[in-house]
C-alpha positions as a Markdown table, in Angstrom:
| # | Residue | x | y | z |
|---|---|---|---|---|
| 1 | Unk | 7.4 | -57.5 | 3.4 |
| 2 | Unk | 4.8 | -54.4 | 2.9 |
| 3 | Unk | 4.0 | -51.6 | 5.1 |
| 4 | Unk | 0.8 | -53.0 | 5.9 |
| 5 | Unk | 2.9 | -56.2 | 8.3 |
| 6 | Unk | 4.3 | -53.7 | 10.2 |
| 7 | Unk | 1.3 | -51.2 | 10.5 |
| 8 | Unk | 1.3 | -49.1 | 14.4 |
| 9 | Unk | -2.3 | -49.4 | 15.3 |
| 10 | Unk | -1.3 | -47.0 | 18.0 |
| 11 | Unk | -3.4 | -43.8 | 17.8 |
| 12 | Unk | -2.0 | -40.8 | 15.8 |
| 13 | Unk | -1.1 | -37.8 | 18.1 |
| 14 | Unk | -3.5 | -35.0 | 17.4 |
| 15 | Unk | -6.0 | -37.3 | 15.9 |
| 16 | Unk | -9.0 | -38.2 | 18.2 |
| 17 | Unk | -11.1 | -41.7 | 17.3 |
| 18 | Unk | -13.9 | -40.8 | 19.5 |
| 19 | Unk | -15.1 | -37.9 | 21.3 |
| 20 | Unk | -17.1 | -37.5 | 24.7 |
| 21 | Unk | -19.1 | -34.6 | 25.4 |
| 22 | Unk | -16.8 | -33.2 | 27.5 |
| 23 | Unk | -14.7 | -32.8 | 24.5 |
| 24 | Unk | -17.3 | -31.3 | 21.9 |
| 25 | Unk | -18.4 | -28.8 | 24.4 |
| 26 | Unk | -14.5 | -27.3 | 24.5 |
| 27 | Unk | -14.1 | -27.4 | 20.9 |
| 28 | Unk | -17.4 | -25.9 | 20.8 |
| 29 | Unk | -16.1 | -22.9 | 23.0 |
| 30 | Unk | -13.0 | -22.7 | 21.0 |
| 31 | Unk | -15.0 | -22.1 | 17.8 |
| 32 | Unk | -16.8 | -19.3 | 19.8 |
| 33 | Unk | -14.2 | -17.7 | 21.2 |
| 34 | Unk | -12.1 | -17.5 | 17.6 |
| 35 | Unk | -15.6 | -16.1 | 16.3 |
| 36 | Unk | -15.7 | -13.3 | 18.4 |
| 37 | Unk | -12.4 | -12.7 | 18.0 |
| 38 | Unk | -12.8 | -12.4 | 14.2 |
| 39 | Unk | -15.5 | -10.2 | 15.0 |
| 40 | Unk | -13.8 | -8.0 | 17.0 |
| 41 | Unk | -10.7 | -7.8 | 14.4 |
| 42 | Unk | -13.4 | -7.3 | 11.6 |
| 43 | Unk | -14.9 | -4.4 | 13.9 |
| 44 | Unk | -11.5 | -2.4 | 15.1 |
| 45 | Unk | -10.9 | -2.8 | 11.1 |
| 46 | Unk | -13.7 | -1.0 | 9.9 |
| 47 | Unk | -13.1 | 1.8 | 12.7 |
| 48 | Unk | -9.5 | 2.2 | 11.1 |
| 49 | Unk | -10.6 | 2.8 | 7.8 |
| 50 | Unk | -11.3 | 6.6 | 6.7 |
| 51 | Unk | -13.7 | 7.5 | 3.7 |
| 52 | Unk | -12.4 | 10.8 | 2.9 |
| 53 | Unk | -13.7 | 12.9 | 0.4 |
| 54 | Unk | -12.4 | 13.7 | -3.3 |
| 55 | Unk | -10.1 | 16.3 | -2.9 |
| 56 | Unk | -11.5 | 18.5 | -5.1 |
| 57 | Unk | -15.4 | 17.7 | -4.0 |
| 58 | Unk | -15.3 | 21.5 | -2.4 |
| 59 | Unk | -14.8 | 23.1 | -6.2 |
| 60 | Unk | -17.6 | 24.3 | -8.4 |
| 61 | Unk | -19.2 | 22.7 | -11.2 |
| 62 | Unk | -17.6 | 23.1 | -14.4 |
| 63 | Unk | -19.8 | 25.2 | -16.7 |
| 64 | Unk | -21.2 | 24.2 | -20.1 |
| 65 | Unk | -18.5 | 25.8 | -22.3 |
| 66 | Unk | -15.5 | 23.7 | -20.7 |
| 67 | Unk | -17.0 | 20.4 | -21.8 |
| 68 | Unk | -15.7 | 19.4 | -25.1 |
| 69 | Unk | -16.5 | 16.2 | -27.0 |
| 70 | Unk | -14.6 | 14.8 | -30.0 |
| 71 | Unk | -16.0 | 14.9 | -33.4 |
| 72 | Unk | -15.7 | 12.4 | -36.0 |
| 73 | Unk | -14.3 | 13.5 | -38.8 |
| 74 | Unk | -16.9 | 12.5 | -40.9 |
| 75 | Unk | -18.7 | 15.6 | -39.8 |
| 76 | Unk | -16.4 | 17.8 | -40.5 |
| 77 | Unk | -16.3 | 17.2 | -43.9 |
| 78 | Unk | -20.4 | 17.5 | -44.0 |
């Protein structure tokens, strides 16, 4: 004997063969209210988050003679 003899054709809990209008208009609002809820989360997030400044953004620039590059050392043999 297979599984397919004995085969419930009772309906699956949580699984729905059919649905009225009823029922697409409450999954409908369900889908709206988790939307706005993201929203919200998304929103109260962005208010959390700080965009400070580099600590050292108040300092001077650095003048011409404290920049240093590296030479090759082809040219200092030229």
């Amino acid at each position: 004997m297979s599984i397919a003899d004995h085969f419930d054709h009772a309906p699956d809990a949580g699984f729905v063969r059919s649905y009225d209008s009823q029922a697409a208009r409450r999954q409908f609002q369900i889908s709206l209210v988790l939307i706005l809820i993201l929203t919200l989360a998304a929103f109260a997030l962005g208010l959390l988050v700080r965009f400070d400044e580099p600590a050292g953004s108040n300092a001077p620039a650095p003048a011409t003679h404290d920049v240093h590059f590296a030479v090759a050392s082809t040219d200092l043999q030229g």
